[in-house]
C-alpha positions as CSV (number, residue, x, y, z in Angstrom):
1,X,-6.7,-26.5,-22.2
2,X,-8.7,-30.0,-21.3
3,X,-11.0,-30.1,-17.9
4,X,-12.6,-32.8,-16.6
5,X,-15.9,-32.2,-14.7
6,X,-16.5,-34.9,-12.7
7,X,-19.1,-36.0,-9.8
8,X,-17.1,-36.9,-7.2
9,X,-13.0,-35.7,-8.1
10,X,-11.8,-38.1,-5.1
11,X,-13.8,-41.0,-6.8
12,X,-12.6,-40.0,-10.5
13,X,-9.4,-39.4,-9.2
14,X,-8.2,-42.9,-8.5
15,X,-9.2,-43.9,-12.2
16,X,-7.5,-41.3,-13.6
17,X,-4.1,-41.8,-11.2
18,X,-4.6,-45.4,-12.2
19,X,-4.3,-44.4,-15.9
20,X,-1.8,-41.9,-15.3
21,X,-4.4,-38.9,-17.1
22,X,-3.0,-35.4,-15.2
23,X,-5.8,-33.6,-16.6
24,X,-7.1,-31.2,-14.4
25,X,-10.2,-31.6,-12.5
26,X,-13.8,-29.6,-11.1
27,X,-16.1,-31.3,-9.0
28,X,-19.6,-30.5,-10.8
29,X,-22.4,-31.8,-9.1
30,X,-26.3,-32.0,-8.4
31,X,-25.3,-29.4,-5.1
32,X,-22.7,-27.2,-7.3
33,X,-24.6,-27.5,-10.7
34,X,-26.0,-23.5,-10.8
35,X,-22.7,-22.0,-9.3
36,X,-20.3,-24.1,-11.7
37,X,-22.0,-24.2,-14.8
38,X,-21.7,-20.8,-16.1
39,X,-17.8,-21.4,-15.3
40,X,-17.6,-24.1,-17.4
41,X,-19.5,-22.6,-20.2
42,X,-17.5,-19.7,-20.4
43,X,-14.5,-22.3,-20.5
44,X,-16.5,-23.8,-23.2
45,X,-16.8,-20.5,-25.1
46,X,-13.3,-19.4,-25.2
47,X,-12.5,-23.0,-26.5
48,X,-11.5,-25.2,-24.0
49,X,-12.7,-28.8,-24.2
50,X,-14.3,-30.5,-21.0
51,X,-15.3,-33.9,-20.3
52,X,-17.9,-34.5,-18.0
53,X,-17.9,-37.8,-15.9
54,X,-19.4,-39.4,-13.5
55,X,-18.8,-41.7,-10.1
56,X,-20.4,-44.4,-12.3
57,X,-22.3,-45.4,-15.7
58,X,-23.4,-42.6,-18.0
59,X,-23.3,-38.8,-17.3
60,X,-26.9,-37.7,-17.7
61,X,-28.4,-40.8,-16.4
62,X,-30.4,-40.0,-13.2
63,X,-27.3,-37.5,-13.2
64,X,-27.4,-33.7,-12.3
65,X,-25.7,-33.2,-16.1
66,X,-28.7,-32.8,-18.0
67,X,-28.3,-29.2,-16.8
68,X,-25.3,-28.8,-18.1
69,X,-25.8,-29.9,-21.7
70,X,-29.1,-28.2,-21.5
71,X,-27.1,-24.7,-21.0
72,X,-24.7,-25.5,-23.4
73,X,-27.0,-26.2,-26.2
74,X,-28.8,-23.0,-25.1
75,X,-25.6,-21.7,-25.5
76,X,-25.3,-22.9,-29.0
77,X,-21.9,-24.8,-27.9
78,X,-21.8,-28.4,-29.6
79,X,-22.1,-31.5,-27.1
80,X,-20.7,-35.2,-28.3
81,X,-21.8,-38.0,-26.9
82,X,-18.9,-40.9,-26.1
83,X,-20.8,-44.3,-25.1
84,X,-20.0,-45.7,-21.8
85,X,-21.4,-47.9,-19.1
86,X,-24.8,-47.6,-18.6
87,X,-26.1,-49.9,-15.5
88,X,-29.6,-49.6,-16.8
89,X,-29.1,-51.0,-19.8
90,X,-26.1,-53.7,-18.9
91,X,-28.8,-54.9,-16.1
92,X,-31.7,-54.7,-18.5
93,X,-29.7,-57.1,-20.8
94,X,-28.7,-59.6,-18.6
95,X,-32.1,-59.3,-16.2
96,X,-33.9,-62.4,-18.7
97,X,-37.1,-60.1,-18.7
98,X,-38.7,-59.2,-21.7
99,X,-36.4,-56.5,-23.3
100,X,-38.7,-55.5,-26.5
101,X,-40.2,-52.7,-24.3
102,X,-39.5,-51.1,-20.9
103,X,-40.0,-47.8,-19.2
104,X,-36.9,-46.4,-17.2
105,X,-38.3,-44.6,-14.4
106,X,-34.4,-44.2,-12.5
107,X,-35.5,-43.4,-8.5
108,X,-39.1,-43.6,-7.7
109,X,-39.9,-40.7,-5.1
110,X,-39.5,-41.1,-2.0
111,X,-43.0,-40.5,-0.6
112,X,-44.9,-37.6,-2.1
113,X,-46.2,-39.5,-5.6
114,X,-44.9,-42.8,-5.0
115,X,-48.1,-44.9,-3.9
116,X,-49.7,-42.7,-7.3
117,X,-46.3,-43.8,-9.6
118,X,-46.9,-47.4,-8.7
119,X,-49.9,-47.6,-9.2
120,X,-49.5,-46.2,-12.7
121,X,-46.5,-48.5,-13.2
122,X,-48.8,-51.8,-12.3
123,X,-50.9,-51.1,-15.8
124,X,-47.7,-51.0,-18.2
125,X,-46.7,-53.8,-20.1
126,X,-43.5,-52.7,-20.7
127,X,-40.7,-54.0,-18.7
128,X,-39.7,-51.4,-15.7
129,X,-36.1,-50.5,-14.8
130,X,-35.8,-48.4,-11.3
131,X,-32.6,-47.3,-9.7
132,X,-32.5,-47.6,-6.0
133,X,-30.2,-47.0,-2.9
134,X,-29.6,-50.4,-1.2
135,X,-30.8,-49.6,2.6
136,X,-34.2,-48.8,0.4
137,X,-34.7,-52.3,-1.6
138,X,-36.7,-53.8,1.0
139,X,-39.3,-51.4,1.5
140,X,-39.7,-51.0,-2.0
141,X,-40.1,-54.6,-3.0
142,X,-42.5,-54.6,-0.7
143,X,-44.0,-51.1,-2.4
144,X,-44.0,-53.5,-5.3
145,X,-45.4,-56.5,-4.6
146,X,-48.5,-54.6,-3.0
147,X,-49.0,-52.3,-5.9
148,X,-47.9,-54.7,-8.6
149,X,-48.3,-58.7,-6.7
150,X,-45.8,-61.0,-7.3
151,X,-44.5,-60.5,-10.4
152,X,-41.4,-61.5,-11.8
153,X,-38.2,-59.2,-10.7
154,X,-34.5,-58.9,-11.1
155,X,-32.0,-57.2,-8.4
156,X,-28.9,-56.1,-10.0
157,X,-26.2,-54.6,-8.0
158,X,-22.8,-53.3,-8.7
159,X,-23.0,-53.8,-12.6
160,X,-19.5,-54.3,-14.0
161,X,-17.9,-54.2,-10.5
162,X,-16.4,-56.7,-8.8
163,X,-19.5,-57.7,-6.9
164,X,-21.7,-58.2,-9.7
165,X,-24.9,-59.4,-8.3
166,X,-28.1,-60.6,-10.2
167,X,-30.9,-62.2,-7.8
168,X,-33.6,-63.3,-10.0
169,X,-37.0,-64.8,-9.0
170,X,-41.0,-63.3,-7.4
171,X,-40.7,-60.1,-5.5
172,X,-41.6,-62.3,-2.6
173,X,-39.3,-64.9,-3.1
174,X,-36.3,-62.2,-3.7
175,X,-37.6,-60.3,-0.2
176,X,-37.0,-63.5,1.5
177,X,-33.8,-63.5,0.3
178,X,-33.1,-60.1,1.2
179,X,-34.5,-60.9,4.9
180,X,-31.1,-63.1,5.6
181,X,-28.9,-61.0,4.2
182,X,-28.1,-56.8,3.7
183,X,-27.2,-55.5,0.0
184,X,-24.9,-52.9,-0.6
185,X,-23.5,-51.2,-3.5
186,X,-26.1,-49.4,-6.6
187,X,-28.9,-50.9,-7.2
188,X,-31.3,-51.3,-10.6
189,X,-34.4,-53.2,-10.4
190,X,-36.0,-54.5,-12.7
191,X,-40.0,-55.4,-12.8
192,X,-42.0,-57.3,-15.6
193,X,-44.4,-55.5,-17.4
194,X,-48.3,-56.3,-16.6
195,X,-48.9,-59.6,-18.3
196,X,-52.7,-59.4,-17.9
């Protein structure tokens, strides 16, 4: 029997009334992921195939699956990869910044670590790809461009969505933008890489 584990079943479930796929669904989650995943492993076990999905871009990617494939590899089951979106790298491609290099550091913390992780992030010369929540873009810009100064940046929103956004240009001349106007949607930002 097929299963679909997915993030968010009311999200997944428009997509997959929309492609008429009546395969049944659990919701498997970063608050669910102990309880559930011994469920699905013994699902796994006896057979069953299971498809893990998420709300949007790639399941493992800043994405509470990694401890799911984790158990089932413990658990000597096989795993196989099927390349999807990914915002991090659809953004990274179309951001114009160096694409040679970069560090993907998904959500910066929140305050414990974060002055110490920028910082750290000022001194590489990689690109650097961040994922952040949209009512949080301002304050860290402005994390940014006092840790980093006023380097070159790219705000991507809603990658392969309908509202596609790119806003290209300084971090201060993006946070003037941002000061007329509110951003919604998911968020990658993208920083170049210490030049000096």
């Amino acid at each position: 029997m097929g299963l679909i584990a997915a993030e968010d079943t009311r999200v997944s479930g428009v997509l997959l009334k929309h492609y008429e796929i009546k395969t049944p669904m659990l919701s498997y989650h970063d608050h669910n992921k102990v309880h559930a995943t011994p469920g699905i492993l013994r699902k796994l076990e006896r057979g069953d195939d299971i498809a893990l999905i998420t709300d949007a871009g790639t399941p493992l990617v800043s994405d509470p699956g990694f401890f799911l494939v984790r158990a089932a590899i413990e658990q000597g089951i096989d795993v196989v990869p099927i390349p999807g979106a990914s915002a991090m790298l659809a953004a990274m491609v179309a951001a114009g910044l160096p694409s040679d290099r970069f560090s993907f550091e998904a959500f910066l913390p929140r305050k414990k670590g974060r002055q110490t992780r920028l910082k750290l992030l000022a001194e590489d010369p990689r690109t650097i790809i961040l994922y952040e929540s949209p009512h949080r873009v301002g304050k860290t810009l402005k994390d940014i461009a006092e840790h980093m100064g006023d380097r070159k940046v790219v705000v991507a929103r809603e990658i392969t969505k309908k509202f596609e956004e790119f806003i290209r240009g300084s971090v201060s001349e993006i946070r003037e933008q941002l000061d007329t106007r509110s951003i919604k949607g998911e968020v990658v930002i993208i920083i170049e890489g210490n030049r000096s």
